[in-house]
C-alpha positions in Angstrom: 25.2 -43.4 -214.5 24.0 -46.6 -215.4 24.7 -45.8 -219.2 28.3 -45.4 -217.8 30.1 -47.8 -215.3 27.3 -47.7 -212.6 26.2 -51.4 -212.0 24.6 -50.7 -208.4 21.7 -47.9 -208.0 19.1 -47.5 -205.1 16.4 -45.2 -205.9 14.9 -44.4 -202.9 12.0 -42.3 -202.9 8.9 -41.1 -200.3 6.4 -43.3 -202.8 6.5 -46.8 -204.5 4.0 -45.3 -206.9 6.1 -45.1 -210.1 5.3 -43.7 -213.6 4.8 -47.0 -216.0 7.8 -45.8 -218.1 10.4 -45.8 -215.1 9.4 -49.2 -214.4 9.6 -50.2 -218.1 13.6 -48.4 -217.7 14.4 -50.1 -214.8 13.2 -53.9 -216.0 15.5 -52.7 -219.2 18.9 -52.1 -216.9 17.6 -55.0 -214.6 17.5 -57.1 -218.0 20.7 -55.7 -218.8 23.2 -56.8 -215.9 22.4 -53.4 -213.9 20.9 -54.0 -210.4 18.4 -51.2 -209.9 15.9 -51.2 -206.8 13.5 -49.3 -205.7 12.8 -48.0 -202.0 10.3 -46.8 -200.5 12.0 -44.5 -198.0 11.8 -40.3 -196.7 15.3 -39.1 -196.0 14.4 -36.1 -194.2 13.4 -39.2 -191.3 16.5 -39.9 -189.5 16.0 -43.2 -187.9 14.6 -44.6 -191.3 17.6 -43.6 -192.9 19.5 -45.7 -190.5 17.5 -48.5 -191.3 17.8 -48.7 -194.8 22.0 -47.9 -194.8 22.4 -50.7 -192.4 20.1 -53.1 -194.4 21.7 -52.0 -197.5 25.1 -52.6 -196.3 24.9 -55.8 -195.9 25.8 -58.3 -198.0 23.2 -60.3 -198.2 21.3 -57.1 -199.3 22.6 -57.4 -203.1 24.3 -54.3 -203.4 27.9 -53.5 -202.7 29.3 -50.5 -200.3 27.8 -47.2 -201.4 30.2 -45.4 -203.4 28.5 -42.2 -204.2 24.9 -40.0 -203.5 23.0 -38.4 -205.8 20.0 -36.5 -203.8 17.5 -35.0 -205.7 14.5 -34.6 -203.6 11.4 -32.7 -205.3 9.0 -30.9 -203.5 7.3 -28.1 -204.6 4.6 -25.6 -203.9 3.4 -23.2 -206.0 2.8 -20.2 -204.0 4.3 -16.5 -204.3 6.8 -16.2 -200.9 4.5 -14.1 -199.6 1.6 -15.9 -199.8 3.6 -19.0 -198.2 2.7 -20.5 -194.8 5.4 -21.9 -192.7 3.8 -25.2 -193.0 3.8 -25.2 -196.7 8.0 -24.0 -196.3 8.6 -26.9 -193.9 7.0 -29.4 -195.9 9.0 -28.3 -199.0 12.2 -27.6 -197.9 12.6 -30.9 -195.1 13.0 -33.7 -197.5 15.5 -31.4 -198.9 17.7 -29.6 -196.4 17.0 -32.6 -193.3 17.6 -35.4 -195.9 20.5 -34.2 -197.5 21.9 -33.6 -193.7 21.3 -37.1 -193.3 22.6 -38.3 -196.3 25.9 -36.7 -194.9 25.8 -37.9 -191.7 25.2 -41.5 -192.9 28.0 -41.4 -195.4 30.6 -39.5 -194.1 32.8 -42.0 -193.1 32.9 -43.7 -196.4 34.7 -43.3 -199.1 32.4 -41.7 -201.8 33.2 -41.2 -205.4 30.9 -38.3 -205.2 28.1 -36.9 -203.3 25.3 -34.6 -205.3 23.0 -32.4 -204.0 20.5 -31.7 -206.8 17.1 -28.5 -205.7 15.8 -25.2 -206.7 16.8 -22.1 -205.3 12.6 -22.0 -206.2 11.6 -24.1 -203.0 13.9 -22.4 -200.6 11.0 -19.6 -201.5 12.8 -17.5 -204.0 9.2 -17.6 -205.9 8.9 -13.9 -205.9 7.4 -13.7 -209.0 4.0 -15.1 -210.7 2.8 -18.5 -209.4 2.9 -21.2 -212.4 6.4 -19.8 -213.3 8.5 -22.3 -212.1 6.6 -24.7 -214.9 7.6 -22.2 -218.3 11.0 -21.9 -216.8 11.1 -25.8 -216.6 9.6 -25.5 -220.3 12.1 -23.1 -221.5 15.0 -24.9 -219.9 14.1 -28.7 -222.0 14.2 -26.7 -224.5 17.5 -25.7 -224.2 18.6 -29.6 -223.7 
C-alpha cells in the first residue's frame, strides 16, 4: 500500500516490541513523505478500540479519516484440535473474530475504500493434522511467492 497511493497507515498491534528491520522500513517511508505510526493497541478490547478511533480522528492526531482496514491479527498455537484447551482456542481466535467485530463496528459508518480480513482457517482449529505443520506449509507457500 504504501508503495502505491497509501500516504496514511496505523499499524496497530498488541506489542511495541518490533523486529529491528520493520523499524528500519518504517523510518524509510517516514523518510519518504509516508506517515506510518505505530500503536500499541488489542482490538479484540472494545473500549480501547474506541479510544484509539476517536484519538485518531482527530485532526490534531496527524492522520486523515480512515479510508480502509486491513486486519491481520496473528495468533497461533501449535496444538492438534484435539489436544486444544478452550483457553488456548479463546486466546487464539479473540484478537481475531472480537477484533475484527470491532473493527466493523467502529467503521461502519464511514466510507471505506476497503475493509480486509486477513487469518488461517489453521487457528479456528482446523489443525487436524501433525503439530509443526502449519510452519512447512508456510515454507512451502514463500516458496511459491
Amino acid at each position: 500500500m504504501l508503495r502505491n497511493a497509501a500516504k496514511y497507515v496505523a499499524i496497530l498491534s498488541r506489542s511495541m516490541e518490533v523486529k529491528p528491520e520493520i523499524s528500519k522500513q518504517i523510518k524509510s517511508f517516514n523518510e519518504g513523505g509516508k506517515h506510518v505510526q505505530h500503536f500499541e493497541l488489542d482490538v479484540s478490547d472494545f473500549e480501547l478500540c474506541c479510544e484509539f478511533f476517536n484519538s485518531i480522528q482527530n485532526p490534531e492526531s496527524g492522520f486523515p479519516k480512515v479510508r480502509g482496514v486491513m486486519h491481520a491479527a496473528g495468533v497461533s498455537d501449535d496444538a492438534m484440535f484435539v489436544d486444544q484447551s478452550w483457553s488456548s482456542f479463546v486466546s487464539t481466535n479473540k484478537p481475531k473474530v472480537d477484533g475484527s467485530w470491532n473493527l466493523h463496528l467502529l467503521t461502519e459508518k464511514l466510507k471505506l475504500e476497503h475493509f480486509v480480513m486477513f487469518s488461517s482457517i489453521d487457528s479456528f482449529g482446523a489443525r487436524l493434522a501433525w503439530p509443526g505443520e502449519h510452519i512447512t506449509d508456510i515454507c512451502n507457500f514463500n516458496q511459491l511467492g
